[in-house]
N, C-alpha and C positions, 0 to 999 in steps of 0.2 A: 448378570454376566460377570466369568469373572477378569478383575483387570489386568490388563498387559503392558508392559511398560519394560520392559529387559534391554532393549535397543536404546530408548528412548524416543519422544516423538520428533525431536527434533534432528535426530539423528535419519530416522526415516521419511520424514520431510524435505532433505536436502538431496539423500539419496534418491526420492520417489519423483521429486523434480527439475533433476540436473538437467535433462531432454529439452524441456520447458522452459527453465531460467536461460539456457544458452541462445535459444530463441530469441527471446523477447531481448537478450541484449543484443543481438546482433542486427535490430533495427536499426534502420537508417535515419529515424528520429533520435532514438538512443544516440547515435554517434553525434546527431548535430548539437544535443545539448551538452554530452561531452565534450564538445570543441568549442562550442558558447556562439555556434554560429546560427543556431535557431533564430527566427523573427521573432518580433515582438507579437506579430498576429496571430505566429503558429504558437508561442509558447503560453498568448491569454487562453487558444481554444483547449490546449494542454489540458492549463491546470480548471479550464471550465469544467472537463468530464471530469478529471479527476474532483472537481470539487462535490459532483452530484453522484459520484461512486461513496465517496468517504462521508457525504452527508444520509446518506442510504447507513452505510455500514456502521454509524455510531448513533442514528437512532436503532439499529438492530441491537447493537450491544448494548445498548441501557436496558432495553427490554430483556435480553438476555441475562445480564446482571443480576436481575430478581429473580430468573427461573433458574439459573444453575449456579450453586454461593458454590463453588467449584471455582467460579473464574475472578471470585473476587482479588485472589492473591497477585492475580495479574495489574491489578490499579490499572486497568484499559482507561478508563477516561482522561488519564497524565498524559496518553497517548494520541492522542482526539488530534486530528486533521482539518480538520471544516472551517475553524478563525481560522488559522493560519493562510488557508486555500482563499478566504474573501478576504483577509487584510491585502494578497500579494493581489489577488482580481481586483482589489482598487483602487490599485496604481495605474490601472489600465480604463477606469471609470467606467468598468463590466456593470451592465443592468444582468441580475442574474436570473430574473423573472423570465427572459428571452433567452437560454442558455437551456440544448435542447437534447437527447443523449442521443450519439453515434451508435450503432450496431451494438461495437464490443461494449459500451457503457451500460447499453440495456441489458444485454447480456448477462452481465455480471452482476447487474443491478435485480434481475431478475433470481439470479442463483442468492444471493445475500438475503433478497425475501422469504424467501424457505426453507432456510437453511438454519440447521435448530444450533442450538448457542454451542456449543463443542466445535461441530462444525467451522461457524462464521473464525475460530482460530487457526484454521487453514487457511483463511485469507488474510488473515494477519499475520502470519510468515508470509509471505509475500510482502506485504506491507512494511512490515517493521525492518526488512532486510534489507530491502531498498534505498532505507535511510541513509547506511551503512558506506553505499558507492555516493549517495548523493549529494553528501556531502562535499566531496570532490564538485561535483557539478555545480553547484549553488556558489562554488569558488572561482570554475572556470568560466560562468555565466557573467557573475559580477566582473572580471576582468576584463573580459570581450565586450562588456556595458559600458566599463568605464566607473562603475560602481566603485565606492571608497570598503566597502563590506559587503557582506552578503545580506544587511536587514533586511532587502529587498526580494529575497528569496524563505521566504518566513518555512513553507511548503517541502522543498528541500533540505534546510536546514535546522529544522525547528528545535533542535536540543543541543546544538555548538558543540563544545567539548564533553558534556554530558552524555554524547550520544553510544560510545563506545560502552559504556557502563552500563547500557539503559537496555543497551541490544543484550548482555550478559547475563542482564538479573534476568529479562524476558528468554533468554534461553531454559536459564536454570527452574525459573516457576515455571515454562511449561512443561520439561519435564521432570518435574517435583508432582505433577497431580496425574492421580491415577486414570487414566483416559482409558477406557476399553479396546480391544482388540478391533473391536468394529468402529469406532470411533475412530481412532488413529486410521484408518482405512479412509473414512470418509475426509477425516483430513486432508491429506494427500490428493485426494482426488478433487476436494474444492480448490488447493492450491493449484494444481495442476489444469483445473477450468480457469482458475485466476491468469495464470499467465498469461494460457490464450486468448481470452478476452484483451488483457492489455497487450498484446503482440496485435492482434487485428484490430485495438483501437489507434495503436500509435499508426499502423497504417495506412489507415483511415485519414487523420491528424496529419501525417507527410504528404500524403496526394493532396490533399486540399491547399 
């Protein structure tokens, strides 16, 4: 096949799911973590799905990492979620053994399974972009805790001031590598199941 890349993929990854990102922020979970007014029960079940989503998605890209040398340029594993998600799970003395997946977690959990390595980079826009607002939040959390810093938000904030650079160079190496026309397609539409997924998990996650 041959490749396509004129737009850019990140270009048409923002465009293909501005419908979908508007969503998912205009949860009423979203808002309360923005405000720093989440519990402490809703935000261990939080980062519980979130941890068994990202502990899904980085044993996927290891394995991916050997079948497409494509995504090496990306250094995904500087990127890795999972300590971070158990160092903040336990401050809350989370048994993680007992931490079960909601709807949208299996879900998503489900689409990361078979989804072939090009792909699984559609849910990492989503992922990585995230970082970007969360920052603020792991600020407005720690305030309304009482916290002196955010150490305690490892999940939210995992790269401090580093983090505006790191979204950059991952702009630029993804599109720097020639992804296919049909690739970039399936991008978009894993990002676009991502959303939804975490739109009907935080839901999930607020009723409870």
């Amino acid at each position: 096949m041959t490749p396509q890349n004129t737009e850019g993929v990140m270009a048409r990854l923002k465009a293909g799911t501005a419908a979908q990102h508007a969503v998912a922020e205009s949860k009423p979970l979203e808002a309360a973590l923005v405000e720093g007014s989440i519990g402490q029960a809703q935000y261990q079940k939080y980062l519980s799905q979130r941890w068994l989503i990202h502990r899904e998605l980085e044993t996927a890209t290891d394995r991916a990492l050997t079948a497409d040398a494509r995504l090496a340029s990306l250094n995904l594993p500087s990127l890795y979620q999972t300590k971070n998600l158990e160092d903040d799970l336990a401050q809350f003395q989370t048994d993680r053994k007992l931490i079960q997946p909601l709807p949208g977690a299996t879900q998503l959990i489900q689409e990361i399974q078979k989804a072939a390595p090009a792909v699984l980079m559609g849910i990492y826009y989503v992922f990585e972009g995230s970082k970007n607002g969360a920052r603020f939040i792991a600020k407005a959390m720690a305030k309304a805790w009482g916290k002196g810093d955010t150490t305690g938000f490892r999940y939210l904030d995992p790269h401090g001031e580093a983090q505006r650079g790191l979204w950059m160079k991952f702009r630029s190496d993804m599109d720097a590598i020639p992804w296919t026309a049909t690739e970039q397609d399936q991008m978009v539409k894993a990002a676009q199941t991502t959303f939804d997924a975490i739109s009907s998990l935080d839901d999930t996650i607020h009723a409870g």
